[in-house]
LOLUM-424105 format. One record per residue (C-alpha): residue number from 1; x, y, z. Coordinates in steps of 0.05 Angstrom, whole numbers. Layout:
# residues N
ATOM  num       u       v       w
ATOM  NUM       X       Y       Z
...
END
This chain:
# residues 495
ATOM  num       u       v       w
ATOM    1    -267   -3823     414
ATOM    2    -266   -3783     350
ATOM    3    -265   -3816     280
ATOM    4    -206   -3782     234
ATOM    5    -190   -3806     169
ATOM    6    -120   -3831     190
ATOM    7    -146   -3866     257
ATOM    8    -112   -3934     231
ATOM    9     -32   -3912     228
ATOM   10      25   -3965     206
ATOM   11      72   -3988     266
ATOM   12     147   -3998     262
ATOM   13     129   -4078     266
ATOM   14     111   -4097     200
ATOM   15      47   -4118     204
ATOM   16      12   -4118     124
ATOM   17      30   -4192     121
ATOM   18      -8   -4227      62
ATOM   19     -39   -4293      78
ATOM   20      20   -4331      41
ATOM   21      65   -4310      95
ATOM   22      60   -4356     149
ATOM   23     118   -4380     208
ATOM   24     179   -4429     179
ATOM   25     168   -4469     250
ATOM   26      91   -4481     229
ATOM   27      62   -4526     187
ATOM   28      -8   -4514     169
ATOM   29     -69   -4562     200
ATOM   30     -99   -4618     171
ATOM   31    -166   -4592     211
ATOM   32    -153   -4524     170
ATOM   33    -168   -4480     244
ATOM   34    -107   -4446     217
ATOM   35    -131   -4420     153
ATOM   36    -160   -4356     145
ATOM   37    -239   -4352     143
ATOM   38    -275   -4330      81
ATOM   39    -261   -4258      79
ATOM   40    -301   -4245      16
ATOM   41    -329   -4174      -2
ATOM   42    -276   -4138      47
ATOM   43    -236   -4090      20
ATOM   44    -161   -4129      12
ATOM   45    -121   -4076      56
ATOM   46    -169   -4084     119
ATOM   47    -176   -4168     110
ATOM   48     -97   -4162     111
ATOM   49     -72   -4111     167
ATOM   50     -80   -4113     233
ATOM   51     -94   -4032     244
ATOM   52     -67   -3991     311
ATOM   53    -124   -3953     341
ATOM   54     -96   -3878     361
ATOM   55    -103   -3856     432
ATOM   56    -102   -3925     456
ATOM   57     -30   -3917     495
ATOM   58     -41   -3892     574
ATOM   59     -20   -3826     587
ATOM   60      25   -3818     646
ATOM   61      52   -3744     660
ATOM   62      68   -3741     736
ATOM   63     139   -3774     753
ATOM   64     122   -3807     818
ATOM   65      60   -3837     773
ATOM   66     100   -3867     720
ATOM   67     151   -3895     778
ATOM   68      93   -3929     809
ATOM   69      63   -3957     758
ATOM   70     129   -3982     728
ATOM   71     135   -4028     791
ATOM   72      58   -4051     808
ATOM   73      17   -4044     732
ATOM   74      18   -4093     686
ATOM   75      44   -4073     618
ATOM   76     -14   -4098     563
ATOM   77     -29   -4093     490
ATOM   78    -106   -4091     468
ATOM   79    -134   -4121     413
ATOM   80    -198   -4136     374
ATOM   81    -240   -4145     316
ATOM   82    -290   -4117     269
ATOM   83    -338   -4155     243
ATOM   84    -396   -4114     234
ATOM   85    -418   -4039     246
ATOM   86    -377   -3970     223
ATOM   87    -310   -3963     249
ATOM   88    -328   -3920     304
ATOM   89    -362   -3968     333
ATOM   90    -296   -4010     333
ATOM   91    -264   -3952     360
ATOM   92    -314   -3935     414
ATOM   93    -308   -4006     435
ATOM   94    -236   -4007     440
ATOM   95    -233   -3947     479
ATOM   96    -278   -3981     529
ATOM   97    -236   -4031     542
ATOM   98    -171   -3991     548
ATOM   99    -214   -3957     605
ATOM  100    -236   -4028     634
ATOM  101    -160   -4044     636
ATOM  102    -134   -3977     668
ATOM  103    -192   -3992     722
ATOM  104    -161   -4060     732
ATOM  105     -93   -4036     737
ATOM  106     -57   -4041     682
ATOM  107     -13   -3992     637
ATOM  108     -41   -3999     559
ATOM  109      12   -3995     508
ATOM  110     -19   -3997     444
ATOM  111     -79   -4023     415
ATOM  112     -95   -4062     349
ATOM  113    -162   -4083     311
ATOM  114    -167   -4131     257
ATOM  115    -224   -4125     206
ATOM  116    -253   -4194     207
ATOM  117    -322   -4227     190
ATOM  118    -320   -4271     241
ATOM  119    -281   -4290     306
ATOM  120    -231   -4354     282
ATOM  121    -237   -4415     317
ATOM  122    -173   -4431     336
ATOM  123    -138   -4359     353
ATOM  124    -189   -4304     347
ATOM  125    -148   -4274     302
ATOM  126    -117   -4321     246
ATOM  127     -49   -4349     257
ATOM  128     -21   -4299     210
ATOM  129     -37   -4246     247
ATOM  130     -21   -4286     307
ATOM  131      43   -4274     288
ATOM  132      40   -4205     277
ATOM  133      16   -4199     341
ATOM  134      77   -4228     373
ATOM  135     124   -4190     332
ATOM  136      84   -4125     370
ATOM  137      86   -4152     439
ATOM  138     160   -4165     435
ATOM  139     179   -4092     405
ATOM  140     120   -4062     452
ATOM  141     155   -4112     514
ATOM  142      80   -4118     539
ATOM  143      77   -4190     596
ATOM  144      -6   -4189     572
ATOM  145     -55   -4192     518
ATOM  146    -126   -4170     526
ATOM  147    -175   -4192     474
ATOM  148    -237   -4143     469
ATOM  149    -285   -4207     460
ATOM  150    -298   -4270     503
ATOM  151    -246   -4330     488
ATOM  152    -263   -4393     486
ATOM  153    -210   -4441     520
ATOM  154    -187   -4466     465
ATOM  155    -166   -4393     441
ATOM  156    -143   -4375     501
ATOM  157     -95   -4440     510
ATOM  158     -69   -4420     428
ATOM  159     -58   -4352     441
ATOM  160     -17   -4360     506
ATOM  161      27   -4417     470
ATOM  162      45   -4378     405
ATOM  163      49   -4301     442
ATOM  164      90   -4329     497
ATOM  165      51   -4282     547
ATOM  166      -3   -4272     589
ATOM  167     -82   -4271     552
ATOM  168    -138   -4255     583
ATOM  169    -208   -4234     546
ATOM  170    -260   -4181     572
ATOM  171    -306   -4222     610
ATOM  172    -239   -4248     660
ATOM  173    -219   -4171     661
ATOM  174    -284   -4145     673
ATOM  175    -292   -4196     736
ATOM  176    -221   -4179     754
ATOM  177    -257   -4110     769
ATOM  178    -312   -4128     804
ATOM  179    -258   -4173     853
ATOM  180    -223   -4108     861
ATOM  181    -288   -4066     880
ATOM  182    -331   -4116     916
ATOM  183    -336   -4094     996
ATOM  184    -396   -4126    1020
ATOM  185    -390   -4201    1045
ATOM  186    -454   -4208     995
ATOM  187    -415   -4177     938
ATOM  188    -353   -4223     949
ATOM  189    -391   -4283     950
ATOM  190    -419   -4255     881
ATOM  191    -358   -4248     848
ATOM  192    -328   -4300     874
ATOM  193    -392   -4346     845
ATOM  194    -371   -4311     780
ATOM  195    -306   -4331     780
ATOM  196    -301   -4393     792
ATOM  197    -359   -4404     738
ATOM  198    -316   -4376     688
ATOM  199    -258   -4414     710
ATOM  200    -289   -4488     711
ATOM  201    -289   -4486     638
ATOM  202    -223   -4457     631
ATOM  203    -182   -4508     668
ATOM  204    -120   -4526     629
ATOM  205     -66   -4582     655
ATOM  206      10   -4570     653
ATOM  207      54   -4641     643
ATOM  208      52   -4677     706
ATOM  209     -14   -4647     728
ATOM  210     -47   -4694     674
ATOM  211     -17   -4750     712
ATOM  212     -76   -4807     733
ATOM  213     -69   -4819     810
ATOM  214     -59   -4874     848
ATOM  215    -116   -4866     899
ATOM  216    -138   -4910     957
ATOM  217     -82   -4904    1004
ATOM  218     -44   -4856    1043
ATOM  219      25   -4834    1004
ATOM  220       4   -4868     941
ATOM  221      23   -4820     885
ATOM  222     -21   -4764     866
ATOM  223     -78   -4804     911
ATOM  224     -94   -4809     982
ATOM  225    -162   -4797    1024
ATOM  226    -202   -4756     983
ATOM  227    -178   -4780     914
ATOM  228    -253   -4816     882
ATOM  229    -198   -4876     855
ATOM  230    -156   -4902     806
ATOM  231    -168   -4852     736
ATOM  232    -185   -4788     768
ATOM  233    -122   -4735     739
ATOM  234    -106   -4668     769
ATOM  235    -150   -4636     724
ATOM  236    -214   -4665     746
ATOM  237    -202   -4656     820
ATOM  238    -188   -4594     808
ATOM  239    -256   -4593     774
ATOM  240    -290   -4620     835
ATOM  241    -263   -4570     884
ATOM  242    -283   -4518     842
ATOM  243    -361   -4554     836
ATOM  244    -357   -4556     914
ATOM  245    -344   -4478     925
ATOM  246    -395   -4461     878
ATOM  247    -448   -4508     910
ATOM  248    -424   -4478     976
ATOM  249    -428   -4399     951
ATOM  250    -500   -4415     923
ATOM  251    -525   -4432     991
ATOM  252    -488   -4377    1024
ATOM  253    -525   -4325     968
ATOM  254    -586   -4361     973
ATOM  255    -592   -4345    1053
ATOM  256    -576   -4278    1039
ATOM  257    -621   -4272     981
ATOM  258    -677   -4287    1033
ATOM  259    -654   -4224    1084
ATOM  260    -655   -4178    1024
ATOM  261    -731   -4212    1001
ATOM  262    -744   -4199    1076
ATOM  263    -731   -4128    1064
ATOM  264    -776   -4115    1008
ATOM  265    -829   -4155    1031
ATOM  266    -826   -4105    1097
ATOM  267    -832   -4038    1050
ATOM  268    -875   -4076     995
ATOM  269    -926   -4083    1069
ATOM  270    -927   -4016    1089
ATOM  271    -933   -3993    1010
ATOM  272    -879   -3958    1000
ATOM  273    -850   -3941     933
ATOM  274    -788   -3959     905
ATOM  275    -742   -3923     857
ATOM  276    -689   -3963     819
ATOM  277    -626   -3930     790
ATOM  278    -593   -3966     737
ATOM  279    -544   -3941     669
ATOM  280    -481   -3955     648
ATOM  281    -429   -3962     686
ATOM  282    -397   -3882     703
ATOM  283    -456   -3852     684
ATOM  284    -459   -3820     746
ATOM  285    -517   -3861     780
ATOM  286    -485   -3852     853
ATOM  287    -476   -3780     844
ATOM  288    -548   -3776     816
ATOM  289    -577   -3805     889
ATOM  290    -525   -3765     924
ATOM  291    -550   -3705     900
ATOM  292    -630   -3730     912
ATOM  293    -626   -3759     975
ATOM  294    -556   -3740    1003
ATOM  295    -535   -3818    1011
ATOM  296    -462   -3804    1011
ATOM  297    -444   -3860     967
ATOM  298    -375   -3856     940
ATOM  299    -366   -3819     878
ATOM  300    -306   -3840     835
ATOM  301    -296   -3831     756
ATOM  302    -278   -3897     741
ATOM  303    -319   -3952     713
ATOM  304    -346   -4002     766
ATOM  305    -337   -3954     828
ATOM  306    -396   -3977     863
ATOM  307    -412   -4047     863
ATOM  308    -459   -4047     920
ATOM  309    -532   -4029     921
ATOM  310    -549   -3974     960
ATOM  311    -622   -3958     986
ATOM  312    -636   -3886    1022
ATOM  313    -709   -3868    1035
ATOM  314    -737   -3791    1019
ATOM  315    -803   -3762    1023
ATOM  316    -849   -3725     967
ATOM  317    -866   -3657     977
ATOM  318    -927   -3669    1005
ATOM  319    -897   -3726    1056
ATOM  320    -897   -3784    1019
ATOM  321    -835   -3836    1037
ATOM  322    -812   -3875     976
ATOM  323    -738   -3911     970
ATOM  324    -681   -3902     915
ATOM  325    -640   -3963     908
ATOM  326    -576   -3949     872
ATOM  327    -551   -4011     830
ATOM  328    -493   -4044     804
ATOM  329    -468   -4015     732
ATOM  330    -477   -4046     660
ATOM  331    -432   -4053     608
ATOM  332    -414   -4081     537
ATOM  333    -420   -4154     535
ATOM  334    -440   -4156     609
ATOM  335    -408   -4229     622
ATOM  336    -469   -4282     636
ATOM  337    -439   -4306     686
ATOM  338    -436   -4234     730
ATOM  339    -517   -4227     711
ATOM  340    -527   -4295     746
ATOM  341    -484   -4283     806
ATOM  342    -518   -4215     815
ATOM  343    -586   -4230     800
ATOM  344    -610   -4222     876
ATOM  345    -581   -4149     878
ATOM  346    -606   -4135     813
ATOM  347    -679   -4157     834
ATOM  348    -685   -4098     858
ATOM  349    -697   -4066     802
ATOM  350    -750   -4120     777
ATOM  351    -785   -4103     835
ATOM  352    -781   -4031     832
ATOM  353    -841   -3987     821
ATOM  354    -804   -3944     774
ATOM  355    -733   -3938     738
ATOM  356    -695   -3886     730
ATOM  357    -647   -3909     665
ATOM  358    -578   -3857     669
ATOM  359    -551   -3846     609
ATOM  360    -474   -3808     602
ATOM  361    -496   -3752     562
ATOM  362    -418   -3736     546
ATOM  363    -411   -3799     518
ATOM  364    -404   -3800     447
ATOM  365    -442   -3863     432
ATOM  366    -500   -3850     483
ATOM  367    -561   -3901     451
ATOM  368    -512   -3953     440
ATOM  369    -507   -3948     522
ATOM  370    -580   -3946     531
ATOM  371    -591   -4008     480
ATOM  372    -537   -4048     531
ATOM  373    -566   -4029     584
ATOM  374    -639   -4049     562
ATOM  375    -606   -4117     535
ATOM  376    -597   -4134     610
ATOM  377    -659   -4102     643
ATOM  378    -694   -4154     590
ATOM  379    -651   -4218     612
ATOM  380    -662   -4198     694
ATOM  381    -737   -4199     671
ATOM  382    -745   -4115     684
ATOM  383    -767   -4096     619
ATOM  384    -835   -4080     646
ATOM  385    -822   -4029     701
ATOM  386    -837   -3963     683
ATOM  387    -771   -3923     652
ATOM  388    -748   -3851     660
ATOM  389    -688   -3840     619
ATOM  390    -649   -3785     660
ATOM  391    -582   -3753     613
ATOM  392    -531   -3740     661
ATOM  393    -477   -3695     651
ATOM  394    -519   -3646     616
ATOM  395    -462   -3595     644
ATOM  396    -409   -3624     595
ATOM  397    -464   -3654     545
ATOM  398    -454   -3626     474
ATOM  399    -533   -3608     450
ATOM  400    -521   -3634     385
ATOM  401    -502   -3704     409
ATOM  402    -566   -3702     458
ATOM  403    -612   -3685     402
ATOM  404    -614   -3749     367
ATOM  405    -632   -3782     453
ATOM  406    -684   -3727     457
ATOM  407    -725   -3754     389
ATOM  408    -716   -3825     403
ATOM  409    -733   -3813     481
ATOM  410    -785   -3754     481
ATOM  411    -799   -3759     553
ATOM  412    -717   -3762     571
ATOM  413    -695   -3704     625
ATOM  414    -632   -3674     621
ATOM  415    -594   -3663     682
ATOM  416    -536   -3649     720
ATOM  417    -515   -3686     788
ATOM  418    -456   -3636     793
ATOM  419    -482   -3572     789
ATOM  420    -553   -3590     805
ATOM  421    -578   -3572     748
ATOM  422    -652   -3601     733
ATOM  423    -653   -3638     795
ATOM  424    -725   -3604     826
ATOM  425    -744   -3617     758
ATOM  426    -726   -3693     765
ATOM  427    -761   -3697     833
ATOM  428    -828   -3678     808
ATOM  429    -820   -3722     754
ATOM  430    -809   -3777     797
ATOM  431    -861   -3759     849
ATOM  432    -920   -3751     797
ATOM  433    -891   -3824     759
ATOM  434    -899   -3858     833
ATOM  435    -956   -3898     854
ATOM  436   -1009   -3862     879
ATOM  437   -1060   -3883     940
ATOM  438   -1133   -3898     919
ATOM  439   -1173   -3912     960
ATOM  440   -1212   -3848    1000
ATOM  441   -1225   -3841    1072
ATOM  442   -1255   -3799    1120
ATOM  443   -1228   -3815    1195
ATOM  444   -1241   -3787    1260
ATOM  445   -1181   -3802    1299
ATOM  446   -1172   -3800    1385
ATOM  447   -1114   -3760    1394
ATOM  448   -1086   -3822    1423
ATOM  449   -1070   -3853    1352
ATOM  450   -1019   -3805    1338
ATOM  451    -982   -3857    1300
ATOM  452   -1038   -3871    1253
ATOM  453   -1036   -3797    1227
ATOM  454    -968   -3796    1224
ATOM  455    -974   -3858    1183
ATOM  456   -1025   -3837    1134
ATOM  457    -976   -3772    1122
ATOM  458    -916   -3824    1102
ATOM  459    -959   -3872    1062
ATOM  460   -1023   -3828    1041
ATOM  461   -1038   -3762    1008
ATOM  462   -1074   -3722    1064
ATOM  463   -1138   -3682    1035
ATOM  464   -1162   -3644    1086
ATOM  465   -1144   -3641    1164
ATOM  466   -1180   -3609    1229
ATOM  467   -1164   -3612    1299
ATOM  468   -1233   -3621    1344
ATOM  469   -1247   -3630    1409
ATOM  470   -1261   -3703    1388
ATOM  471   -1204   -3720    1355
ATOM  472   -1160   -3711    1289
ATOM  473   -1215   -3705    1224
ATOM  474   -1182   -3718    1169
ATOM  475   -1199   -3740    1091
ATOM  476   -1141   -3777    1052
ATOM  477   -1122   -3827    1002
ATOM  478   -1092   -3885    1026
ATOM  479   -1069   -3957     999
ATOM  480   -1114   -4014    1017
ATOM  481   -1068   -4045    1069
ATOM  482   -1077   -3975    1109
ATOM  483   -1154   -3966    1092
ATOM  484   -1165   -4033    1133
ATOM  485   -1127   -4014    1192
ATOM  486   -1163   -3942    1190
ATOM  487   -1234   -3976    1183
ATOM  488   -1253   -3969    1254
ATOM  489   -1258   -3894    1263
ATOM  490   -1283   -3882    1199
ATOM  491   -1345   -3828    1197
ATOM  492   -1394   -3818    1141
ATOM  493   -1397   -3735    1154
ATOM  494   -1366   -3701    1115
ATOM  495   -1313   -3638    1138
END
């Protein structure tokens, strides 16, 4: 999104209240959550106004579009704070998560930041501006509230009870996503881990739910078999189901977490190399190992399209099989609790022999991308593997925004997975940065052991070859777990 001078316009809703003005119906806290922090050394006008962000409302041109969404999306307002950084950054954040709520569904009205210097305890926001914020949602008629920040419950329970609608923070809308995009019984499970994680700590009780049971008997009140006794409340067996699940999802994950360590361990013994494809989310990494390997993943331009890895096998030019492993996408504030549920599929780029880090070229905060995306690589424990930043895009890339990539990232390629465009480039690249065999032999080979040659093409680099009327002489460079299966027709002649 592009920074103008009059980005921040004034709404209908008057929203410049000063600190003094607070609700008739509200008295303020003896705890003091309600008071505003100390906003000292902000300029008056930003501590003071929440600020509309322009471009934020969803564009809908086609009638039978607007009549559909009118009955299925939900209608929400956006907001969020700035509490360090330019305002662009504010900006480029915001428009993030009007795209995260579009891919969830939803039709975004308008969208609001506040210029803060830190999150406030009680409402995120202030209870001033709390109350701005409810004069908007009534005058905007949006049912929900998304906060571009992760609540804490006791933010999220404040919010709801003064806004009178639906609240939900980035982390619950980004998982919403992943629920929506998950196909694989493996992915499910992993979002399903992720959920409920996030939702043991958000548990919140409505007036007879709080209720102690009975227990101990049949009938009793609240109680029965299962009940742990006299005390428990609704809340806390609620609680216990949810520990349950999880316990119950971790050992489903954990028995497929062996299948997939089955898998590697099979290429890892016949030495083949793996490629790892990882970016931000739309940056175009299916379409990048469609157009290498012709996988046929799906290709969608929406954030989050693809949530299952994806491994096709190619060969070199000169024969070589190696493996690219398409991964799930990264994002902003990529919720802890999707890193840990994912952290099996997301081994395999740990374990990869090299990286290949795809970066939205058209994206006009590109290294703030890259920096998110290495934040994870570093907590998955992938900060090691050897990286190949690859620019995508480079079709609708403007030069002068890559040129600041290109002198942080000298070796960075610029490509195009839509019109081709510096992929043969990108395969050599690739094929020199992949592990190469060392270890030299010179084999005689009975023309029996067909499958020996054919496996020192796929997993060696073949030197010279000569059919004889003894055999298949050959010299080649092979990986050590090859060299000691070819060790009895070795010959000390040389070709």
């Amino acid at each position: 999104m592009t920074t103008h001078s009059n980005a921040y316009e004034e709404t209908d809703v008057d929203l410049d209240l000063t600190q003094d003005d607070v609700l008739d119906d509200e008295e303020p806290s003896s705890t003091g959550y309600d008071r505003e922090p100390n906003t000292e050394g902000l300029e008056l006008e930003e501590r003071q106004a929440l600020r509309r962000v322009v471009g934020m409302s969803t564009e809908l041109t086609d009638i039978s579009e607007v009549e559909y969404r009118k009955l299925l999306l939900e209608r929400v307002l956006l907001v969020g704070i700035w509490t360090d950084g330019s305002a662009e950054d504010a900006e480029n954040s915001m428009a993030e998560l009007k795209l995260l709520a579009e891919t969830a569904g939803s039709e975004v009205l308008d969208g609001v930041i506040q210029r803060r210097k830190k999150p406030d305890a009680a409402t995120f926001i202030g209870s001033g501006k709390v109350h701005d914020l409810r004069n908007l949602v009534a005058s905007l008629g949006a049912d929900t509230v998304i906060a571009d920040g992760e609540l804490a419950p006791a933010q999220l329970r404040n919010l709801e009870d003064k806004l009178k609608v639906k609240v939900v923070d980035r982390t619950a809308l980004i998982l919403d996503i992943f629920a929506q995009h998950a196909k694989s019984k493996e992915g499910k499970a992993q979002v399903e881990l992720a959920q409920l994680q996030y939702m043991k700590q958000r548990l919140r009780g409505w007036g007879g739910n709080l209720s102690r049971q009975a227990g101990g008997r049949v009938g009793a009140a609240g109680g029965g078999i299962g009940g742990r006794g006299p005390g428990e409340t609704k809340i806390e067996t609620d609680r216990r189901r949810i520990n349950t699940k999880i316990s119950k999802l971790r050992r489903e994950l954990k028995d497929m977490k062996g299948t997939r360590s089955t898998m590697r361990q099979e290429r890892r013994r016949h030495s083949i190399p793996s490629v790892a494809i990882a970016g931000y989310t739309n940056a175009g990494k299916s379409s990048l190992l469609n157009s290498i390997t012709g996988a046929g993943v799906l290709v969608e331009n929406a954030l989050f399209a693809t949530l299952d890895p994806t491994t096709r096998r190619t060969t070199t030019s000169d024969g070589r099989v190696y493996t690219f492993t398409d991964t799930v996408g990264f994002v902003r504030h990529l919720p802890h609790d999707i890193v840990e549920a994912f952290r099996s599929t997301l081994e395999e780029v740990a374990d990869a022999d090299l990286l290949l880090h795809v970066v939205d070229g058209s994206h006009p905060d590109p290294l703030s991308q890259i920096q998110a995306v290495r934040e994870v690589l570093n907590e998955i424990g992938a900060s090691d593997v050897p990286e190949l930043i690859v620019i995508n895009k480079g079709d609708i890339a403007d030069a002068m925004a890559l040129a600041p990539i290109m002198q942080r990232e000298p070796q960075a390629i610029v490509v195009s997975a839509r019109t081709g465009e510096g992929i043969d480039k990108l395969k050599s690249l690739v094929e020199a940065s992949l592990p190469q065999p060392d270890v030299a032999v010179n084999l005689l080979l009975p023309y029996d052991r067909g499958d020996l040659v054919s496996r020192i093409h796929s997993e060696g680099a073949v030197d010279q070859l000569e059919h004889t009327a003894d055999g298949t002489r050959l010299t080649a460079r092979v990986h050590p777990s090859l060299a000691g299966d070819l060790t009895p027709y070795a010959v000390t002649a040389t070709l």
